[in-house]
SENU-595562 format. One record per residue (C-alpha): x, y, z; residue in one letter; residue number from 1. Coordinates in nm, 2 decimals. Layout:
       px       py       pz   rest    nr
        X        Y        Z      a   NUM
...
***
This chain:
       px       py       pz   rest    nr
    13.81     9.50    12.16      x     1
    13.69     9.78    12.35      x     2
    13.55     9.57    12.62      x     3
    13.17     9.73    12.70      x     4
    12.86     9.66    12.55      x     5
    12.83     9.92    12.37      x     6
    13.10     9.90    12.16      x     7
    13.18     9.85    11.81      x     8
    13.20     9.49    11.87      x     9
    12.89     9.45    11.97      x    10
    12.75     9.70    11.72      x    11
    12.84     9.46    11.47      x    12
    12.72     9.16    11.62      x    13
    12.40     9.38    11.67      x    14
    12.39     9.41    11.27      x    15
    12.47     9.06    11.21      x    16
    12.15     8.93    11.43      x    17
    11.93     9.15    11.28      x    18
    12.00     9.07    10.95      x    19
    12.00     8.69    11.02      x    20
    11.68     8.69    11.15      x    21
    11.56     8.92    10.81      x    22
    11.69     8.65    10.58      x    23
    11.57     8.36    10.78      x    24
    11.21     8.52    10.76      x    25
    11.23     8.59    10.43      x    26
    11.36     8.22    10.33      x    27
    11.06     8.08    10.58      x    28
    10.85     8.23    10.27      x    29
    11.04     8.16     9.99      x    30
    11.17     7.80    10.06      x    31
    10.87     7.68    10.36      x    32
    10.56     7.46    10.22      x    33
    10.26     7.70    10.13      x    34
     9.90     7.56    10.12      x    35
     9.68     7.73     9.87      x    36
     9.45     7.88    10.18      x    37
     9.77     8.04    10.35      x    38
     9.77     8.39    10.38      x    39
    10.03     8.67    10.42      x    40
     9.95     9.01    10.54      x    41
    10.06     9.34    10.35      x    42
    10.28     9.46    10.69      x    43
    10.47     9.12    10.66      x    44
    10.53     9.15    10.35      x    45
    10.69     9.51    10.34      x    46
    10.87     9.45    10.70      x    47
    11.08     9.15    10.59      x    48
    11.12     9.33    10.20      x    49
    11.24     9.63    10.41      x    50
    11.42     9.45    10.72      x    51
    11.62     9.22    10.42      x    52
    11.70     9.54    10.17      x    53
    11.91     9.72    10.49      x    54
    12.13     9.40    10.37      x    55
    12.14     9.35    10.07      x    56
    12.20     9.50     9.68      x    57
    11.88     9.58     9.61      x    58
    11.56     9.80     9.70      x    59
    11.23     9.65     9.64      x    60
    10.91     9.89     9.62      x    61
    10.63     9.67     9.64      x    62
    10.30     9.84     9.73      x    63
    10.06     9.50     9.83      x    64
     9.70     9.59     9.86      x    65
     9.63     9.39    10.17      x    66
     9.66     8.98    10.22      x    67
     9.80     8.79     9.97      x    68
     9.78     8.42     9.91      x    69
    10.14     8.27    10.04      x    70
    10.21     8.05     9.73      x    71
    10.22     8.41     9.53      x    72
    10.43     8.55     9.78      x    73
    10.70     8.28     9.79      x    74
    10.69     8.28     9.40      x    75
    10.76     8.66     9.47      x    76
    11.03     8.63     9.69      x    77
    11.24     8.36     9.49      x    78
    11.19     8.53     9.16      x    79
    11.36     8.85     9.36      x    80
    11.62     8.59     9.48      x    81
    11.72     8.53     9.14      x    82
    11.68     8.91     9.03      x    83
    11.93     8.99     9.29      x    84
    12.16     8.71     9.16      x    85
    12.14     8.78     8.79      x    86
    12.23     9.17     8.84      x    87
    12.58     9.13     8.89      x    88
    12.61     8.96     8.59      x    89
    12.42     9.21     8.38      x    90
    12.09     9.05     8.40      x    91
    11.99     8.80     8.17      x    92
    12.18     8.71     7.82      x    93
    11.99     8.64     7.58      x    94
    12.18     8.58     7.27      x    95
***
C-alpha cells in the first residue's frame, strides 16, 4: 500500500464507490414501487444509463424525449438487466 491518499489504493476504492452508488440508483428504478403518476426526467435517465455502462458489459444509447412515466422506465431498466445477462450466453435460444 502506498500509504497517501492519492494512491492506487484509494483510486480503486474511489472506482468501487462510484459504481456502487450507479447500480444502487439504477436498482432504486428497476426493483423500487412505481405509482402510475411517477415521473422520471430525461437527465436521470441518461446519468445513471451512463454512470452504470462505465461498469458494466454493455453501452446503452437511449435518446428519451423528456419525462417519462417511472413504471416504463423500470420495465426499461430490468429488460436491460436481462439483456445484459442473456449476452454471454449468446442471447436467446430459441430452438
Amino acid at each position: 500500500m502506498a500509504g497517501d491518499a492519492s494512491g492506487p489504493e484509494m483510486n480503486l476504492i474511489s472506482q468501487s464507490v462510484e459504481n456502487a452508488n450507479a447500480r444502487i440508483r439504477y436498482f432504486r428504478i428497476a426493483f423500487g414501487a412505481a405509482s402510475p403518476q411517477q415521473r422520471v426526467g430525461r437527465s436521470e435517465i441518461i446519468g445513471i444509463l451512463r454512470d452504470v455502462a462505465g461498469s458494466g458489459r454493455i453501452v446503452t444509447d437511449w435518446q428519451p424525449g423528456g419525462e417519462l412515466p417511472r413504471q416504463q422506465v423500470k420495465l426499461a431498466f430490468l429488460l436491460l438487466q436481462c439483456f445484459e445477462s442473456a449476452m454471454p450466453w449468446g442471447g436467446a435460444n430459441y430452438g
